[in-house]
C-alpha positions in Angstrom: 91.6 38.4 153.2 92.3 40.6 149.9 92.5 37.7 146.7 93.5 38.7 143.1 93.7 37.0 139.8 96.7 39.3 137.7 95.3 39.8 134.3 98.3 41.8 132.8 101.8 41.6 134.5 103.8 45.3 133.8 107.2 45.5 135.1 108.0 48.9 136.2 108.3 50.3 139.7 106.9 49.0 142.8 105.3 51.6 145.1 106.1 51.6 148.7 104.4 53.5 151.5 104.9 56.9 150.7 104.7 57.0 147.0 102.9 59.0 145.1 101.2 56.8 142.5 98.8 56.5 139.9 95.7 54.5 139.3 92.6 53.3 137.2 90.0 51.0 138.6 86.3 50.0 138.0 84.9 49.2 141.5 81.9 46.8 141.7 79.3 45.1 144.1 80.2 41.6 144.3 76.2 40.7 145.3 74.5 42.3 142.7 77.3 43.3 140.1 76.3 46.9 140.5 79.1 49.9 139.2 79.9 52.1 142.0 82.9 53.7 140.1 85.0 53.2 136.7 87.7 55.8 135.4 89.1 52.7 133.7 88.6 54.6 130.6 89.4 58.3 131.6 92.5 59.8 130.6 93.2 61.4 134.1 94.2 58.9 136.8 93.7 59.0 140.1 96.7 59.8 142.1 97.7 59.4 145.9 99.9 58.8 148.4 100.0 54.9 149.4 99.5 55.1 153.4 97.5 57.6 153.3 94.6 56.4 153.7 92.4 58.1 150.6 91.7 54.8 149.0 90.1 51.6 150.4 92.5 49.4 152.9 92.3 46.3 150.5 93.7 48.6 147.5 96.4 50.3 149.7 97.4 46.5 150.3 97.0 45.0 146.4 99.3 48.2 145.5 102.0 47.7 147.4 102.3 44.1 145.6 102.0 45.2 142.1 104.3 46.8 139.6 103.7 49.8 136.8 101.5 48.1 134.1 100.1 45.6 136.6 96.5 45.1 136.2 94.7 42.9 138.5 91.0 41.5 139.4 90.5 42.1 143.3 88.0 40.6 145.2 88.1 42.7 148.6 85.9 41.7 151.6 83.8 44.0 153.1 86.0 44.7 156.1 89.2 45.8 153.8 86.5 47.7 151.7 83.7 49.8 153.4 83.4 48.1 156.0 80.4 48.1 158.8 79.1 51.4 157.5 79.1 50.3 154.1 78.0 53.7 151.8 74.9 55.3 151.7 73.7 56.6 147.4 74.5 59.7 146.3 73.8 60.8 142.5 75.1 58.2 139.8 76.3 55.9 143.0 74.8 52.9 144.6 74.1 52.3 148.1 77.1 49.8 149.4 75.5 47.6 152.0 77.3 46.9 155.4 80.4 44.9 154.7 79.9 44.2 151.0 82.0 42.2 149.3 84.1 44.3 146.4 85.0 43.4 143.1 88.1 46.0 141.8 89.8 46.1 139.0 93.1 47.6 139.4 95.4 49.1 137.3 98.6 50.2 138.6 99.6 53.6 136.0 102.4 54.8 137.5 105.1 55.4 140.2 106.5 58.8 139.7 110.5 58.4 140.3 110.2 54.3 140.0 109.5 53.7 136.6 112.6 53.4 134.5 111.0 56.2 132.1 107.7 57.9 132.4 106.0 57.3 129.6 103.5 59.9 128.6 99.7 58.0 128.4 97.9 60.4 126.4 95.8 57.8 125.0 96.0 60.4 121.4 
């Protein structure tokens, strides 16, 4: 299944099915070390609902385990990341072959409502 190594421990909310939450993450091909996404550095998150399905299953799991300020090294296999289909290239993205191994680093931002103050991450 899903491993992790925790590389920063935060200690606000904990999301739970339903949530809406925010997160940064640099997604990688385990084989070949390839990108196939990073907004680690953008100021805008990416936010969704946990359960909803929007975000690979092997996220949707390491989330629901982590904490506001939580960063952690995942290493999903292919069948909690694209699975069978894998994904075909589009511009800027690399072809993910057919249950490819992942390599996601996860940072959990935020949990609207959770957190015991929410802190403005302007990054200015």
């Amino acid at each position: 299944g899903l491993t992790y190594n925790v590389i920063k421990s935060g200690k606000g909310g904990q999301p739970a099915t339903g949530d809406l939450i925010a997160i940064r993450f640099k997604g990688t091909i385990k084989s070949s070390g390839q990108v196939f996404d990073d907004i680690m550095e953008s100021a805008e998150a990416y936010y969704f609902r946990v359960g909803s399905g929007s975000v690979l299953p092997g996220v949707e799991e390491a989330v629901k385990l982590m904490h506001t300020g939580d960063v952690w090294d995942l290493t999903i296999p292919g069948k909690l990341a694209f699975g069978d289909k894998g994904r075909s290239a589009s511009p800027g993205k690399p072809r993910i072959p057919s249950n490819a191994e992942i390599g996601f680093l996860l940072e959990l931002v935020a949990v609207p409502g959770k957190d015991d103050e929410l802190l403005e991450v302007t990054g200015g």
